[in-house]
TORLUMVO-83482 format. One record per atom (N, C-alpha, C): residue number from 1; residue in three letters; atom name; x, y, z. Coordinates in steps of 0.001 Angstrom, whole numbers. Layout:
BEGIN
REC  nr  rest  atom  X  Y  Z
REC  NUM  ala  CA  X  Y  Z
...
***
This chain:
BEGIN
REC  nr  rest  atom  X  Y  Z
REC  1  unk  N  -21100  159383  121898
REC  1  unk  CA  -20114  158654  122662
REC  1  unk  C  -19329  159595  123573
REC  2  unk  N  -18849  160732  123092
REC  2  unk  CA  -18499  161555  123908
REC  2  unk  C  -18938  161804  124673
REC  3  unk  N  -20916  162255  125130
REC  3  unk  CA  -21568  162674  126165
REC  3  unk  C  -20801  161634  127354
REC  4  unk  N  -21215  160384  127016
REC  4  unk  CA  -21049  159301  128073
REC  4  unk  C  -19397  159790  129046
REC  5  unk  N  -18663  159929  128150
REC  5  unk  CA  -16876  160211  129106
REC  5  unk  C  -17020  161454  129579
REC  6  unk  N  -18235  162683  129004
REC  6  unk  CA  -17941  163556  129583
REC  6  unk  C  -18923  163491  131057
REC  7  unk  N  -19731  162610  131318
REC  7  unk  CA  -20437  162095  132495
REC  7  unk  C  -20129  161397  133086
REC  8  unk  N  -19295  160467  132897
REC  8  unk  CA  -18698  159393  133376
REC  8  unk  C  -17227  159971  134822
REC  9  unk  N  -16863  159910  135568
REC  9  unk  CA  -16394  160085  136583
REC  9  unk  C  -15005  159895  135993
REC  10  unk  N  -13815  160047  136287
REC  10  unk  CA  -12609  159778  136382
REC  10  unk  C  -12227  158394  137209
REC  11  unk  N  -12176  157232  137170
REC  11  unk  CA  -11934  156917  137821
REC  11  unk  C  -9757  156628  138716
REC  12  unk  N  -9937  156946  140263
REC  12  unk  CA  -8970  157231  140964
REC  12  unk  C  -7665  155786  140816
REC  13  unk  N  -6667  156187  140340
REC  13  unk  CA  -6194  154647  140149
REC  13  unk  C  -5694  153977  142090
REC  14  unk  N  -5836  155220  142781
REC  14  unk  CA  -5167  154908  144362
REC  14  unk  C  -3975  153727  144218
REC  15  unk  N  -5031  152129  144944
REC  15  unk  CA  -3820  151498  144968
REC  15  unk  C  -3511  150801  143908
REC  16  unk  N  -4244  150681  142813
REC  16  unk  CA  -4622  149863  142131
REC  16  unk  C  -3210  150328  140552
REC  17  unk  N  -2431  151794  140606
REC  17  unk  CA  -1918  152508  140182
REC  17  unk  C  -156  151704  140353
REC  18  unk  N  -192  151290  141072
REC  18  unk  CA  1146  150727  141565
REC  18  unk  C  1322  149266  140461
REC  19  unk  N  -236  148143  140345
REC  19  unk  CA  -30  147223  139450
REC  19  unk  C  -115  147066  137986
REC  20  unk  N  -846  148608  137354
REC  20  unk  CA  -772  149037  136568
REC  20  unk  C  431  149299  135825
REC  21  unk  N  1445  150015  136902
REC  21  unk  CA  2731  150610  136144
REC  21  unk  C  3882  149812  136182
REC  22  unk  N  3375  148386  137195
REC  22  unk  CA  4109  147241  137285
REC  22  unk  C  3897  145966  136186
REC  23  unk  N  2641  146425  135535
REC  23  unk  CA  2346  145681  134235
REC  23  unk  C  2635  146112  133056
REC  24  unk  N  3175  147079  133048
REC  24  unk  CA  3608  148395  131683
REC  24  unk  C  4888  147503  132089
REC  25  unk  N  5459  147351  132995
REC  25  unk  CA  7024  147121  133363
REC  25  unk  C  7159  146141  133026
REC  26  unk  N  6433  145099  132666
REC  26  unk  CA  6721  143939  132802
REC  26  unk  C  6448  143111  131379
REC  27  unk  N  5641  144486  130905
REC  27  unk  CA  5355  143762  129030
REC  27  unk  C  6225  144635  128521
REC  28  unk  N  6547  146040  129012
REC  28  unk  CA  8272  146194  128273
REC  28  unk  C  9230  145296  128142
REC  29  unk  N  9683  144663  129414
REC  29  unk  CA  10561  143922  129651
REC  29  unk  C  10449  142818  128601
REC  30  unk  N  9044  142216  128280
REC  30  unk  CA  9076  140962  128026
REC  30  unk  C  9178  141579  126329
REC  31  unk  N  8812  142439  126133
REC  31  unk  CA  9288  142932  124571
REC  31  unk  C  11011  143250  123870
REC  32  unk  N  11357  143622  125257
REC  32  unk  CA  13030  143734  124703
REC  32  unk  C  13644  142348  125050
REC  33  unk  N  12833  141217  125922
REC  33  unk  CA  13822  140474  125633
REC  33  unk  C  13469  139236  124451
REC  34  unk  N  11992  140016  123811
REC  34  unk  CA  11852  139235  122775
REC  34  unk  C  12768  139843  121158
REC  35  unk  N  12834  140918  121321
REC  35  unk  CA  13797  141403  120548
REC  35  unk  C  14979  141534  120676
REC  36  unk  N  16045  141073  121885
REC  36  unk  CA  16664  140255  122033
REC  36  unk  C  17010  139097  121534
REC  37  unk  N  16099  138166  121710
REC  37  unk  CA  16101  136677  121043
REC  37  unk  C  16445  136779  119759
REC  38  unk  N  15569  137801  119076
REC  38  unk  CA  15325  138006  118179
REC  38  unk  C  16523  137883  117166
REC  39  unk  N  16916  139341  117920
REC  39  unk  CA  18372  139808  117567
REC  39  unk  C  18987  138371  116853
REC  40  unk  N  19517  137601  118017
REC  40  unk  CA  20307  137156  118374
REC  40  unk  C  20250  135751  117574
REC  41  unk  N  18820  135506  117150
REC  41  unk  CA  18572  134396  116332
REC  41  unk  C  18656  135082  114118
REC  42  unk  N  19137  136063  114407
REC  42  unk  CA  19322  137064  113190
REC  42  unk  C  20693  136760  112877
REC  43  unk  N  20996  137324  113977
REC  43  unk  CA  22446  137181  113525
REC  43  unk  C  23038  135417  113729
REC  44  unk  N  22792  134633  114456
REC  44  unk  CA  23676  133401  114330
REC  44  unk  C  22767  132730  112682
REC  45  unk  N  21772  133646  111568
REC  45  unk  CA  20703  132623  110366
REC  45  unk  C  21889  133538  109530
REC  46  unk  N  22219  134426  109894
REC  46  unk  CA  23558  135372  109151
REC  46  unk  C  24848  134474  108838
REC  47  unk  N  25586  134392  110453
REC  47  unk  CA  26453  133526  109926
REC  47  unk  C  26630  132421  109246
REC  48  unk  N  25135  131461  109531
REC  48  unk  CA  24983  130209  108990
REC  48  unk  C  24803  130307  107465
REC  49  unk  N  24236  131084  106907
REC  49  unk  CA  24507  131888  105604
REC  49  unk  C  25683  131933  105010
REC  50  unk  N  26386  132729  105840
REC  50  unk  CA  27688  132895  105350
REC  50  unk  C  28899  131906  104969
REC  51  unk  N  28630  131253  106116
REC  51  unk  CA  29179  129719  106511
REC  51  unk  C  28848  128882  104568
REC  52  unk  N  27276  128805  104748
REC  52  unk  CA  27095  128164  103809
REC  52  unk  C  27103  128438  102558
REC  53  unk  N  27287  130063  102033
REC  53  unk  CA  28112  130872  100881
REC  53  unk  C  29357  130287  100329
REC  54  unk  N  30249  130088  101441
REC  54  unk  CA  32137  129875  101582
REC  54  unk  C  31502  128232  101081
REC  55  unk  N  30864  127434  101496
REC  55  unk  CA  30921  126485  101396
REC  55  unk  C  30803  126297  100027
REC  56  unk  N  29765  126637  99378
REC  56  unk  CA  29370  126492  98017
REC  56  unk  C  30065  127086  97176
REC  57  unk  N  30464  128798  97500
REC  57  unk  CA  31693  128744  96310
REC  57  unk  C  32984  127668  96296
REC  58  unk  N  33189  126804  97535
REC  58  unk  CA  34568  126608  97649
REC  58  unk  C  34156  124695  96736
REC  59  unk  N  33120  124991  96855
REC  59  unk  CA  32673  123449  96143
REC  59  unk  C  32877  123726  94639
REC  60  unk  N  31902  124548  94229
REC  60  unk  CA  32131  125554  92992
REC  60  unk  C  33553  125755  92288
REC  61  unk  N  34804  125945  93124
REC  61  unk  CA  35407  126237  92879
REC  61  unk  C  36466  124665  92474
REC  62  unk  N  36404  123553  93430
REC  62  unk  CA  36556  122281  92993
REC  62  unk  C  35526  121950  91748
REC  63  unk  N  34514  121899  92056
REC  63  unk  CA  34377  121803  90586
REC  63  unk  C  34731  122265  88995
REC  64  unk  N  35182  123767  89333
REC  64  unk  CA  35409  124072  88100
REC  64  unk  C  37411  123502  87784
REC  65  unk  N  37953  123801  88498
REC  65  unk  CA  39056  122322  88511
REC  65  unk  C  39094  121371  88263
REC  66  unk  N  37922  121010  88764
REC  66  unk  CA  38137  119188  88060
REC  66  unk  C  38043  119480  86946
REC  67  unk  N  36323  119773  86445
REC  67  unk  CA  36632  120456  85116
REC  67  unk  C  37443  120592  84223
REC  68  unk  N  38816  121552  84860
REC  68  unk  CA  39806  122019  83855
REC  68  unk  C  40805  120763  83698
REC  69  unk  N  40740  119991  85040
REC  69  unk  CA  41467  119166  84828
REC  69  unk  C  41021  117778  83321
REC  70  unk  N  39742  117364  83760
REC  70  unk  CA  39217  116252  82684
REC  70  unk  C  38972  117298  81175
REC  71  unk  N  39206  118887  80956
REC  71  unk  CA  39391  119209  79746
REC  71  unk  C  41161  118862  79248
REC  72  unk  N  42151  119239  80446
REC  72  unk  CA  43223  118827  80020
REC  72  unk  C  43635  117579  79443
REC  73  unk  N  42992  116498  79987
REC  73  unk  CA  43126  115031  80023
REC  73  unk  C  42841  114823  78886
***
């Protein structure tokens, strides 16, 4: 396999070099702004988490009240 590249010509990128490095540019781009999204859909499954933590201890926490209350009763 090697013989073949070492026979094989270089080929010249001329103009063809310009859409090349404009396609590197353009699947970078489209990678940071998928990790972007990304980001950004991370952090608002975070807060909704959190959100829904507070919620459940604070239910948790009525419940164990009532609780104390129908042991008082």
């Amino acid at each position: 396999m090697s013989a073949v590249f070492a026979i094989a010509p270089a080929l010249p990128l001329g103009k063809s070099g310009k859409f090349v490095a404009g396609a590197y540019l353009v699947f970078v781009v489209l990678i940071l702004v998928y990790v972007a999204i990304m980001a950004m859909r991370a952090q608002r499954t975070e807060r909704e988490l959190a959100a829904l933590q507070r919620d459940v201890e604070a239910a948790r926490a009525r419940d164990a009240e009532t609780e104390r209350e129908a042991v008082r009763a």
